[in-house]
MARLUM-844702 format. One record per residue (C-alpha): residue in three letters; x, y, z. Coordinates in steps of 0.25 Angstrom, whole numbers, plus 5000, padded with zeros to 4 digits. Layout:
REM MARLUM-844702
ALAXYZ
...
This chain:
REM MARLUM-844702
UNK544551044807
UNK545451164807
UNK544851304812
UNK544651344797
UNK543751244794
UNK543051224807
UNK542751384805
UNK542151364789
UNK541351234795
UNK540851314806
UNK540551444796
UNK539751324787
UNK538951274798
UNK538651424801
UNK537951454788
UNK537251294788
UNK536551384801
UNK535651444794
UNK535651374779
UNK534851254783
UNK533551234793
UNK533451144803
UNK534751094805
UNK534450954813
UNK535050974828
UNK535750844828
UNK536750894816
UNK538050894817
UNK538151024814
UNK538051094826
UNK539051034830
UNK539951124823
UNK539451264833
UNK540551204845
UNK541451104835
UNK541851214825
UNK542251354832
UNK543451364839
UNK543351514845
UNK542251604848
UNK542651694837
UNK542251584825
UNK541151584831
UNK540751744832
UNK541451744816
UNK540951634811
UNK539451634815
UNK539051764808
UNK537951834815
UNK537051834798
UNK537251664800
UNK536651664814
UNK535551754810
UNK535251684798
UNK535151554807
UNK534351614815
UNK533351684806
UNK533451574795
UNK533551444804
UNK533251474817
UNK533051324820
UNK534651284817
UNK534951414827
UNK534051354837
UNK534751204835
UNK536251264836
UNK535851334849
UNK535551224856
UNK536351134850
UNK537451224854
UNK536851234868
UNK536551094872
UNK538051074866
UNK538551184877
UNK537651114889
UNK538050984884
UNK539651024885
UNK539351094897
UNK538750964906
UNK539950884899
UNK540450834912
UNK542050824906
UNK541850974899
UNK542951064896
UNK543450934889
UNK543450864875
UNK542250774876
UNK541750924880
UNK542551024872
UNK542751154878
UNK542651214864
UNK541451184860
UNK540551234872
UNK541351364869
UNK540651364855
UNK539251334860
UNK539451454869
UNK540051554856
UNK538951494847
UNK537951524856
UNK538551674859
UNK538651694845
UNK537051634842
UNK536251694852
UNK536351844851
UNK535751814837
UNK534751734843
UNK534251864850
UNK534451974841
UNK533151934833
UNK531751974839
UNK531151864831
UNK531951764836
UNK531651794851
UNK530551714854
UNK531251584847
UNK532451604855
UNK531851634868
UNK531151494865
UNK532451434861
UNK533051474874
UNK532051484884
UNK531051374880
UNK530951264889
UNK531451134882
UNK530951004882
UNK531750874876
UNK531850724876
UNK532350674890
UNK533550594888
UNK533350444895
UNK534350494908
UNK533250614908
UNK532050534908
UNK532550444920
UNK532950564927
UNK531650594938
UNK531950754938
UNK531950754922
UNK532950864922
UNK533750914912
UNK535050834910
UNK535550954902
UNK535451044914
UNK536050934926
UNK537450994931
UNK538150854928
UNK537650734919
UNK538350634911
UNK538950674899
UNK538050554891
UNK536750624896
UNK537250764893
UNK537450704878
UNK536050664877
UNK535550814884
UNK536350874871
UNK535850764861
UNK534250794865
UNK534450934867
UNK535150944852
UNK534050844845
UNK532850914854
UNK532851044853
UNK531351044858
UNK531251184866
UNK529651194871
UNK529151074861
UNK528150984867
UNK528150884856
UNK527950764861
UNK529150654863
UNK529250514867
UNK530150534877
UNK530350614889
UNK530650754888
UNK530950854897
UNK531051014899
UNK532351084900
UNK532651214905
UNK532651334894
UNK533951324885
UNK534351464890
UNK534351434903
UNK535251304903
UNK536151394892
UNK536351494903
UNK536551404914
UNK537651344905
UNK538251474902
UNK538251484917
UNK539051354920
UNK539951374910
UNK540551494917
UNK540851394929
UNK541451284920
UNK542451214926
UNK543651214916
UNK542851294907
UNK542651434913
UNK543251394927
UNK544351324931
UNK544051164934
UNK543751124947
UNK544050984949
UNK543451004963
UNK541951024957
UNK541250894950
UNK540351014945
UNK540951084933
UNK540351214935
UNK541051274945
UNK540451414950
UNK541851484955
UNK541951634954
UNK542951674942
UNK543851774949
UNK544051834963
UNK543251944968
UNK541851964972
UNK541451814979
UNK542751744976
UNK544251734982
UNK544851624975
UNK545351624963
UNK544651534951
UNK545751544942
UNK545551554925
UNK546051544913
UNK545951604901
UNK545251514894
UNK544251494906
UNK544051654905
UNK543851624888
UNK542851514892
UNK542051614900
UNK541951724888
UNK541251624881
UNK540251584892
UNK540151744897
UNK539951794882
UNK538751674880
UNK537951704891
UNK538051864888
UNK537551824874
UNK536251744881
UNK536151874890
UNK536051974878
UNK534851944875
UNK534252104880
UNK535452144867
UNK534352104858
UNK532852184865
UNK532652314861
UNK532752404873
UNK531352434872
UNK530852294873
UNK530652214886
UNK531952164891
UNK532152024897
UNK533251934895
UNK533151784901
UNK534551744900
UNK535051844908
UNK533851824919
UNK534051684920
UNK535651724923
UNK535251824934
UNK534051744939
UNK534151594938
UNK535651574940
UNK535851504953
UNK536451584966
UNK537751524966
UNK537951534950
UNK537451684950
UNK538651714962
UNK539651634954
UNK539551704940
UNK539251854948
UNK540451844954
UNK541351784942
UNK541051894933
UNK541151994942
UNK542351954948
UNK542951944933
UNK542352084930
UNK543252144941
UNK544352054942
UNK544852114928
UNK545952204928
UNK546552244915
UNK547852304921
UNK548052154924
UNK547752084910
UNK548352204902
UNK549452264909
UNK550352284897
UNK550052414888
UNK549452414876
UNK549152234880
UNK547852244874
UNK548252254859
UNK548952124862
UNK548052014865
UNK546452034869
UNK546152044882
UNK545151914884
UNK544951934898
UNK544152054895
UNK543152004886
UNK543051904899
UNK542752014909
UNK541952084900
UNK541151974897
UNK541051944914
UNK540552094916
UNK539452104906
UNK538851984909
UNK538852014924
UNK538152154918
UNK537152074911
UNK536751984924
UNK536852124932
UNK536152214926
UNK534952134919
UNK533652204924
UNK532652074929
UNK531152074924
UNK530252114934
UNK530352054946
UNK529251974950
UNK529451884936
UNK529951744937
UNK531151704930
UNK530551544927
UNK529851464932
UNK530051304931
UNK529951194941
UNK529051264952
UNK530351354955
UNK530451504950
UNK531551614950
UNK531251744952
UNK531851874945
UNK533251904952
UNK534351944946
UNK535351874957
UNK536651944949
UNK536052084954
UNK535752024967
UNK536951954971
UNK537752084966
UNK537052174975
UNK537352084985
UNK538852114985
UNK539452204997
UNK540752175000
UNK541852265001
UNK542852184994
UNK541852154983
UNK541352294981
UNK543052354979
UNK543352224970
UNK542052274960
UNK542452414961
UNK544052404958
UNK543552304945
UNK542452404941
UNK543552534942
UNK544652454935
UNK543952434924
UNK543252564922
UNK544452644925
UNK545152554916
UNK544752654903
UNK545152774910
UNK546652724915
UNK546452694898
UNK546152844894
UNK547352884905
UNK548452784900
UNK549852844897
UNK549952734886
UNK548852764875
UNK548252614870
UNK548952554880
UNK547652494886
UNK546352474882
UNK544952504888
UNK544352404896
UNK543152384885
UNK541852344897
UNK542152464906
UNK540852504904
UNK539952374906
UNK540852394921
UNK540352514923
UNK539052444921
UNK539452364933
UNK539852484941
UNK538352534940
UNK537652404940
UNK538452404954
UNK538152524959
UNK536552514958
UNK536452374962
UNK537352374973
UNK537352484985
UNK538452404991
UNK539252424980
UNK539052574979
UNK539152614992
UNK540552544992
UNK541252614980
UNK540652754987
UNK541152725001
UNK542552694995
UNK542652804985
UNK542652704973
UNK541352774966
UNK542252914963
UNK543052834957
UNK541852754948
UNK541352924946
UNK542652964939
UNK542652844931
UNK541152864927
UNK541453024925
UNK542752974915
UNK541752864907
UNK540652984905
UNK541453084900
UNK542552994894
UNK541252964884
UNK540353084886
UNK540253104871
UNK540552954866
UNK539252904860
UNK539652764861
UNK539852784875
UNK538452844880
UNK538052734887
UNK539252734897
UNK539252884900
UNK537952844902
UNK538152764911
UNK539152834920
UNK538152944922
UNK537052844927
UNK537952794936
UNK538552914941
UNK537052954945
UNK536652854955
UNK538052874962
UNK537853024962
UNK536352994969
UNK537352914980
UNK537452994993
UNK538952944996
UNK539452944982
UNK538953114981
UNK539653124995
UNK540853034989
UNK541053144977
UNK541553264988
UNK542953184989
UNK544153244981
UNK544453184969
UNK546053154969
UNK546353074958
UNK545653164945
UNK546953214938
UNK547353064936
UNK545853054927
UNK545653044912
UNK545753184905
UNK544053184902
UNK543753184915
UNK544953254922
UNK544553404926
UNK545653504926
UNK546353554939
UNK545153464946
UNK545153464962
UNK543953414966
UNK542953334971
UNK542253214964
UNK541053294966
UNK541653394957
UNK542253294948
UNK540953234945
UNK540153374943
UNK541253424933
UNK541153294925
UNK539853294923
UNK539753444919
UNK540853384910
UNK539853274904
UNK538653364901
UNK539553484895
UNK540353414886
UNK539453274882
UNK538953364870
UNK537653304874
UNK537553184872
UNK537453144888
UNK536053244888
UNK535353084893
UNK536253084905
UNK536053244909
UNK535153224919
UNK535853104925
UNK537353174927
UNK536553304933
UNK535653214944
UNK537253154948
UNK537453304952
UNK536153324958
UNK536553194966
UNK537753234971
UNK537553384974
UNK536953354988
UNK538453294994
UNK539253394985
UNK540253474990
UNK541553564988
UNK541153584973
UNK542353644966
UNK542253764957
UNK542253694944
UNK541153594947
UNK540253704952
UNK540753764939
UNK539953664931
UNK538853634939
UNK538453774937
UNK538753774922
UNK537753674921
UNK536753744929
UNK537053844918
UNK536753764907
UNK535553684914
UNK534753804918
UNK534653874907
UNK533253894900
UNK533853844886
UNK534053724891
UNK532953704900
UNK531853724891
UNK532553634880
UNK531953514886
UNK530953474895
UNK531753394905
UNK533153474905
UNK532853544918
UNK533153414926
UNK534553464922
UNK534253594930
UNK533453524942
UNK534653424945
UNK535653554945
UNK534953634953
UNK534653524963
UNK536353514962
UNK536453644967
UNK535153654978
UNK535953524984
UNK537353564984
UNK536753704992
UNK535853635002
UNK536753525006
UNK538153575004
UNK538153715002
UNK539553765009
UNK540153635004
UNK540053694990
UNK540453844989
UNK540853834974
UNK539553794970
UNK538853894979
UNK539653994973
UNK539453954958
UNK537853944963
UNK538054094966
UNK538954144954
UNK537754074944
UNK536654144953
UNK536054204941
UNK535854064933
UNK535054024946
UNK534154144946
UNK533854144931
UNK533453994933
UNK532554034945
UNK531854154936
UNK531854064926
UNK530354054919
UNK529753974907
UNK529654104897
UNK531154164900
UNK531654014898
UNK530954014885
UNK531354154881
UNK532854134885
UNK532753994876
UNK532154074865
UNK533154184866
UNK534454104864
UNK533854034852
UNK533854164845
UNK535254204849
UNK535554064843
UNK534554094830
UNK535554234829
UNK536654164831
UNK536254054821
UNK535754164812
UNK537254224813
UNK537854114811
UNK537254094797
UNK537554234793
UNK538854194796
UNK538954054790
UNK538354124775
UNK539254254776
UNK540454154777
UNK539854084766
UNK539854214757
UNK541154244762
UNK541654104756
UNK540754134742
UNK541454264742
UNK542954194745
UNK543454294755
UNK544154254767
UNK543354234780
UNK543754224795
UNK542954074801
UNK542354104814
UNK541753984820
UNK540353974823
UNK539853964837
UNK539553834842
UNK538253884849
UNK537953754858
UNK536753794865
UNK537553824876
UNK537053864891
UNK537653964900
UNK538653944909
UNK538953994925
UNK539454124920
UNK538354144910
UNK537454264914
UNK536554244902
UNK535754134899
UNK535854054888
UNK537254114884
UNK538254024877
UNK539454004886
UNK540654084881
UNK541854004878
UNK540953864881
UNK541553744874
UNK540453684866
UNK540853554860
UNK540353524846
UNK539453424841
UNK539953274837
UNK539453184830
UNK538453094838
UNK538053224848
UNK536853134851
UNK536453114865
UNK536252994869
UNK534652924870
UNK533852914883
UNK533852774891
UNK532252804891
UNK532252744875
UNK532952634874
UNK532652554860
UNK533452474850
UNK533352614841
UNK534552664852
UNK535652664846
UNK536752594853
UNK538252594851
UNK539152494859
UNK540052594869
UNK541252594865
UNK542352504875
UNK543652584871
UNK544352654881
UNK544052794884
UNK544452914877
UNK544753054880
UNK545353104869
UNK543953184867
UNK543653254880
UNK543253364881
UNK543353444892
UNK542053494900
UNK542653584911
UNK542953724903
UNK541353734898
UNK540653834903
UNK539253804901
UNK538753644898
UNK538153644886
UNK536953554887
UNK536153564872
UNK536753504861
UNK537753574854
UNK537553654840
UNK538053604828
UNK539453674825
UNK539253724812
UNK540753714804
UNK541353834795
UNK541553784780
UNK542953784782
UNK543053694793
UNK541953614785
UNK542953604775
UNK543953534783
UNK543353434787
UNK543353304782
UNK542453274768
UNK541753164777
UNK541453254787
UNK541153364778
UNK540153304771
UNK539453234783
UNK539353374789
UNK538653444775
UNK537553304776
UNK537453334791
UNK536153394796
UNK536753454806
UNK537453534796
UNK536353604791
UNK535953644805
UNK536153754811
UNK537153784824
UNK536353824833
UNK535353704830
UNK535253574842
UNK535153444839
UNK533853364841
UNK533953264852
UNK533053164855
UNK533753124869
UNK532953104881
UNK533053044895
UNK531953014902
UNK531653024914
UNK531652894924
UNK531152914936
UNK531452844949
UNK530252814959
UNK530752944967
UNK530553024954
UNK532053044953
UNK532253054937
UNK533552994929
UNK533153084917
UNK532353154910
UNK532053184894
UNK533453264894
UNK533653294881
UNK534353414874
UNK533553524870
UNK533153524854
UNK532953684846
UNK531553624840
UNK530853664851
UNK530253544855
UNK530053554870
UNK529353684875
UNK529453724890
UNK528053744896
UNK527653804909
UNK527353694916
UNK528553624912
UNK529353734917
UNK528753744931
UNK528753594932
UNK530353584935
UNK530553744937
UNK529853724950
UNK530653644955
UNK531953684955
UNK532453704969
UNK533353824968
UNK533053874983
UNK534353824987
UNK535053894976
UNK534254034977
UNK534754054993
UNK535854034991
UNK536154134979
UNK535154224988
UNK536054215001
UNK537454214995
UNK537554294984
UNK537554414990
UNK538754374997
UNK539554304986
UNK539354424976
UNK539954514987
UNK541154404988
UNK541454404975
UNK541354544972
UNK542454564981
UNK543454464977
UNK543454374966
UNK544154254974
UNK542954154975
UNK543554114989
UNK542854214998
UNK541454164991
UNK541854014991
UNK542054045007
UNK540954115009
UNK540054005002
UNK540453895013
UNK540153965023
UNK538954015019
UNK537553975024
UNK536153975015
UNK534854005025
UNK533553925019
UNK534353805012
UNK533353675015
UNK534453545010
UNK533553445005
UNK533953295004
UNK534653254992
UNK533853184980
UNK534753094974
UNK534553054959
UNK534852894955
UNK534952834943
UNK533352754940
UNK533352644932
UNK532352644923
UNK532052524911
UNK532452604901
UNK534052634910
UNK534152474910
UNK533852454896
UNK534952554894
UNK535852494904
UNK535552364897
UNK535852414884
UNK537052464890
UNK537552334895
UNK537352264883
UNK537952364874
UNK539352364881
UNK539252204879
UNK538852214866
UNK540052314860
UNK541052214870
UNK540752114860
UNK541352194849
UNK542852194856
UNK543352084848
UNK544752134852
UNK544352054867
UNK543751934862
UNK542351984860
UNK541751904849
UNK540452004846
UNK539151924854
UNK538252034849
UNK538852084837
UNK538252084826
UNK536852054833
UNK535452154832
UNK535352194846
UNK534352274849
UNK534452344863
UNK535452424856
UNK535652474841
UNK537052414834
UNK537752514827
UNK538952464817
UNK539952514809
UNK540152474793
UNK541052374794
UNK542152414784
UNK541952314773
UNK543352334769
UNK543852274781
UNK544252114784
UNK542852054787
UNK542352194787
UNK541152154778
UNK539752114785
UNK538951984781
UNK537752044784
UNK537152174780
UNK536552204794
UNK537452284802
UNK537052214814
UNK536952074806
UNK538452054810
UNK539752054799
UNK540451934795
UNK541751974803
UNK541351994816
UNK542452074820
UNK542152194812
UNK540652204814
UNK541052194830
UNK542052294829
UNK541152404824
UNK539952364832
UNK539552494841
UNK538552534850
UNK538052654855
UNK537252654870
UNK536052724870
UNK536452834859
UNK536252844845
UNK537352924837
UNK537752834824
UNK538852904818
UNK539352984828
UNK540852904827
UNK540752864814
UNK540553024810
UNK542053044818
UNK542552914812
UNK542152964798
UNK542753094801
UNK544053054805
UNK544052954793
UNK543853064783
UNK545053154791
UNK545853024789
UNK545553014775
UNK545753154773
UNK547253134779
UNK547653014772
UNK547053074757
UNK547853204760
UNK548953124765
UNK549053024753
UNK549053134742
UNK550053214750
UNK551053064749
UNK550553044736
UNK550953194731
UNK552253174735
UNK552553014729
UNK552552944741
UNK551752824742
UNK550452804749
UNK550052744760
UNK548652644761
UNK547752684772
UNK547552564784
UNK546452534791
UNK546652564806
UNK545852534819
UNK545352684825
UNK544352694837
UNK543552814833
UNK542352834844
UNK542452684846
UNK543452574847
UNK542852454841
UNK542352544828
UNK543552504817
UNK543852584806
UNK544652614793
UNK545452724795
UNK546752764785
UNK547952774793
């Protein structure tokens, strides 16, 4: 049968599925799952996910019959004592393994389905002894015995085939016995298949035993060289991409529903010692081995062929996420129990990775978790533009990073003592700012924030940061600072001024975690330079000032962590830090108003700039209808452009409070200006984009380090004159006369309904708390009690001695001459009488259950979208299923296109070319702002078409003849979105 036929065979038995019931389980029709497909890609294209849902809705009895058939063909070749071979086809064990992958994320999608299928695969089966069974005294299962004759392995797949009794006591005349549950033996299968000789290892004619557990490359655990091939690597893609299908089960649980997954427990729990080692060490040595430079050496390489061995390494380091990070039941619960024997809850991946502390092993993880997370900054830096592409699970190794710094002090403690975490703090510094305003990316700036806090809270990494940062001009222009000679202290303050003045606010959640970093570094700080005391006062400016403390109710964190930067810096390192001192000094009248400050001149300052605004506003429409006369009247006009009145908040040289900063660079609004949700509300109304893998870009940086003031509200919608109105596209145009925000006014803030709530740890250190942006409804009204409640205790002793006790001194210096060196000498030699240093109280990040659903959903997310790179050998596990632990949102497929039509009207039901529905398949973490790049996509569309109309009538006017607009790939906010664009 040639591959034509053997495809439209297949495609008929597909449809026969689910058209007839009860399709007997000794038809030779199942037969045709592992005969007929010859790659994993018929399998993917040809089983649609509308046939396997109607199978599974319509029959569920025939979707039941072709699972196990397909399994006890898979145990059946597996036990084969001659297999790889042709009484035991390769081939057709790598079908059962696609079918399954392909079947079983449909299986779990369905709510209603849950308790059949947990009884499919978790039952405990009972079936006819065979003759060799019932002579056997332990009555074992054949089917799970390491070696067997290949006649009695027959008869195991010729009962398990015709039984299919799972928990039916029926009564039989012959002998029956109990079998483990199918999941487990499917999994312990999985398991040996990854050791196979000749299959996923090379053969060992040494070893009677076929499965041989040997450690796949050198590195943590091994020195010798297993050697493989490329088609024992392709042979493990399968396996690996099965078993992270029968993982994924926690894809398809709401957030907010209890969350268990017996699959992955029984890997990290029932596995035995030596098995658990074996596979921890295979994965992880793969992980780190991989070197691109290696592979792709040769420019522009990757539009060649594909890279496979990425899909394999990738494949390696998510299930070694999944087994890593999965958060155990409670304790003190019992896994199973059966045959007076029970195993207890531990997850020994996490305990045998703790355990690691050589030196060797440590600098062989390290070196493969930089390369690959440098990888996309060497990318960004290239003098060959597309020469290379972004390594695409970047992020899920940054997952490893943290994972390995919070479960392994060993670990931490040695990339700190050898300098290697400065180099992991630039790294993270570049991926948060890199993507500061990139909605798709919310969930890794995210998490390069949450890891920079518990490394801040670190005693030797604070004390790490006084060193000299030598290699900053050879950095990425979005993080690079002009004319910077300074510490990684200084480096790190300036950054994050950088992320919280130009994130247009939609890093408001992560607030409080980026100012407790300073707080936890502020007791080991020294020689601050000029520029970063610049900032940190700037945004003691902007953070003291009543209109943004009264704006919410938990926004004076902000001001506590700040102040405790200061009152640390001056009891603990006072003459280290003269430029601090001094700015302290110069902004002397900042400190005293906030000491003076009370709950009615708070209100009444508030109250006060929302009348200047109400007059300004009031001015501004006298202004926009006298221009509207003026065009009635048709007499020319000068334009002035309107102020963008941001709500801004003073600045260090600001003598008047609420005073907008002259000159301040206020950035304008975009579409999507939407800060992200709280980890305290996680549900499967979130919704979630896929984080885009494409490398890095800059070519939108903006640069932080000439603001004057930080400008913490979100900004005022820029109202446009007519006449720049009118030049813009007829798209744009008219979606900006339907807008809302068109009709309101300038001076009027969006509503937001972010929050983050607090977490506490058992010392009442706080992770967050309900930091949301202030809103002009009004809804929070400061009281008394609130006020005095955080008011009282603000510890500005420290800071009132020393403005008491120098600045007499300082403003004689200054008066004198104004060269700041006589004052910056004075200052470090100075002394403060009455200073009582207190110990430092470090801030941590606290895991509550609502941070590991969000790291869960993290996880998962970044596996889902690697499973829409067709372009490596993905095949799309996930695409096209209902998950519900994050919300899918997909583009129209253009209908236009080859196999750009869906077969079913659900945009999540899946399309009948695969390829197109996984190619505009995107996720959002944690942040909900649909429309945000189709808004810029559709602008830029209507400029093109503005271009191309001009252009054509332009050629047409002059006789020449015109040309047909192509279709062309363009990355516009995310790689993997395709669209029709005229050339």
């Amino acid at each position: 049968m040639g591959a034509q036929e053997s495809k439209l065979a297949f495609r008929r038995g597909i449809f026969r599925l689910h058209e007839e019931r009860d399709i007997p389980p000794d038809d030779p029709y199942w037969i045709n799952f592992w005969m007929l497909p010859e790659s994993a890609e018929d399998v993917f294209t040809l089983f649609s996910p509308t046939d396997i849902r109607k199978a599974r809705d319509t029959a569920p009895e025939n979707l039941e019959t072709l699972l196990m058939a397909v399994c006890s063909r898979l145990f059946f070749l597996r036990h084969h004592k001659t297999f790889p071979s042709e009484d035991a086809p390769e081939a057709e064990l790598l079908n059962c393994l696609r079918v399954l992958t392909r079947l079983i994320p449909f299986c779990f999608e369905d709510q209603r389905f849950d308790k059949r299928i947990d009884n499919f695969f978790w039952g405990v089966r009972s079936r006819a002894a065979s003759t060799a069974e019932q002579s056997r005294p332990d009555g074992t299962d054949a089917a799970t015995r390491p070696s067997q004759d290949p006649s009695e392995a027959n008869e195991v797949v010729k009962t398990l085939e015709e039984g299919l009794e799972i928990q039916q006591d029926q009564p039989d005349s012959r002998a029956t016995i109990r079998s483990m549950p199918l999941a487990i033996e499917l999994l312990d299968t999985l398991v040996d298949l990854l050791f196979f000789s000749d299959f996923t290892v090379p053969r060992d004619q040494s070893s009677p035993n076929p499965v041989v557990f040997g450690i796949w490359e050198t590195g943590v655990g091994c020195t010798s060289v297993m050697g493989t091939t490329k088609r024992l690597e392709s042979n493990r893609i399968e396996t690996l991409r099965c078993l992270l299908a029968l993982c994924s089960r926690g894809m398809y649980i709401p957030a907010t529903e209890t969350r268990s997954n017996r699959f992955i427990i029984h890997l990290v729990v029932a596995l035995p010692k030596n098995v658990v080692l074996t596979m921890l060490c295979s994965l992880l040595n793969t992980t780190m081995k991989f070197n691109i430079t290696t592979w792709r050496a040769l420019p522009y390489s990757s539009a060649i062929a594909p890279d496979t061995r990425q899909l394999y390494v990738t494949y390696c380091l998510q299930l070694l996420l999944v087994v890593l990070c999965y958060p155990l039941p409670e304790a003190n619960q019992l896994y199973y129990v059966s045959a007076g024997h029970e195993t207890r809850m531990v997850n020994q991946f996490r305990l045998y990775y703790r355990k690691l502390h050589r030196a060797s092993d440590f600098s062989f993880m390290v070196d493969g978790m930089s390369r690959v997370m440098q990888q996309p900054l060497q990318v960004s830096t290239s003098y060959l533009p597309g020469s290379q592409k972004s390594l695409r699970f970047y992020p899920e190794m940054m997952l490893l990073f943290w994972e390995s710094l919070q479960l392994s002090p060993r670990f931490r403690a040695f990339i700190i003592e050898t300098d290697r975490a400065l180099d992991f703090l630039v790294l993270l510094l570049f991926y948060a700012i890199e993507h500061k305003t990139d909605t798709t990316q919310v969930g890794l700036v995210r998490m390069c924030i949450f890891i920079l806090q518990p490394l801040s809270a670190d005693e030797r990494f604070a004390k790490s940061l006084q060193k000299p940062f030598q290699g900053h001009a050879s950095l990425p222009a979005s993080v690079r600072i002009p004319s910077f000679n300074g510490t990684y202290a200084d480096f790190l303050i300036i950054n994050i001024y950088t992320l919280v003045a130009t994130s247009k606010g939609q890093l408001v959640a992560l607030y409080p975690a980026l100012f407790m970093t300073l707080s936890n570094i502020a007791p080991h700080v020294k020689s601050l330079s000029v520029i970063a005391s610049t900032k940190i006062m700037q945004l003691f400016s902007s953070v003291s000032q009543p209109s943004f403390l009264f704006a919410n109710e938990n926004n004076y964190r902000l001001l506590i962590y700040l102040v405790e930067f200061f009152t640390n810096i001056i009891e603990q390192n006072f003459s280290s830090n003269p430029h601090l001192i001094y700015a302290i000094l110069r902004s002397r009248d900042k400190f005293e108003r906030l000491q003076n400050l009370t709950l009615d001149s708070g209100i009444e300052s508030v109250e006060q700039l929302k009348q200047e605004r109400a007059q300004r506003n009031g001015s501004e429409a006298a202004d926009r209808l006298s221009f509207a006369q003026t065009i009635a009247k048709d007499e020319p006009v000068a334009l002035q452009s309107a102020g963008e009145d941001a709500f801004e908040l003073g600045d260090a040289d600001d003598e008047q409070l609420d005073r907008p900063v002259s000159g301040a660079t206020t950035p304008r609004p975009s579409a999507g200006n939407i800060p992200p949700e709280s980890l305290a509300k996680p549900s499967a109304d979130v919704a979630v984009k896929l984080p885009t893998t494409g490398p890095p870009s800059s070519s939108d940086v903006r640069s932080a380090r000439d603001l004057d003031a930080v400008d913490l509200m979100p900004q005022a919608t820029h109202i446009m004159s007519e006449k720049a109105r009118g030049k813009l596209p007829a798209g744009r145009r008219n979606q900006l006369q339907q807008s809302p925000i068109a009709e309101r006014s300038p001076l009027e803030r969006q509503k937001s309904d972010t929050s983050f709530k607090s977490t506490r740890s058992a010392g009442g250190n706080t992770l967050g708390g309900n930091f949301a942006l202030p809103e002009t409804s009004g809804d929070f009204h400061p009281q008394q009690d609130w006020f005095l409640s955080w008011f009282n205790t603000l510890e500005l002793t420290s800071i009132q001695l020393v403005l008491d006790q120098l600045k007499d001194e300082v403003g004689r210096l200054t008066s004198e001459t104004p060269d700041p060196r006589p004052v910056v000498r004075f200052l470090q030699k100075a002394t403060i009488t009455g200073l009582q240093a207190r110990p430092p109280n470090p801030r941590t990040f606290v895991w509550s259950d609502q941070a590991k659903v969000w790291f869960e959903s993290l996880l998962w997310g970044y596996v889902y979208v690697s499973e829409t790179q067709l372009d490596v050998g993905a095949v799309g596990v996930w695409t096209g299923t209902r998950v519900k632990l994050f919300r899918l949102q997909a583009q129209p497929t253009d209908v236009n296109a080859p196999g750009g039509r869906p077969d079913d009207e659900d945009a999540n039901a899946g399309t009948a070319n695969f390829s197109a529905f996984a190619a505009n398949a995107r996720v959002n973490l944690l942040n909900n702002v649909p429309g945000a790049v189709d808004a810029m996509a559709n602008s830029l569309l209507n400029k093109f078409n503005q271009l191309t109309t001009s252009t054509a009538q332009n050629t047409t006017s002059q006789g020449q003849a015109q040309t047909q607009p192509t279709a062309r790939r363009t990355a516009v906010g995310d790689p993997d979105t395709v669209r029709q664009h005229p050339r």
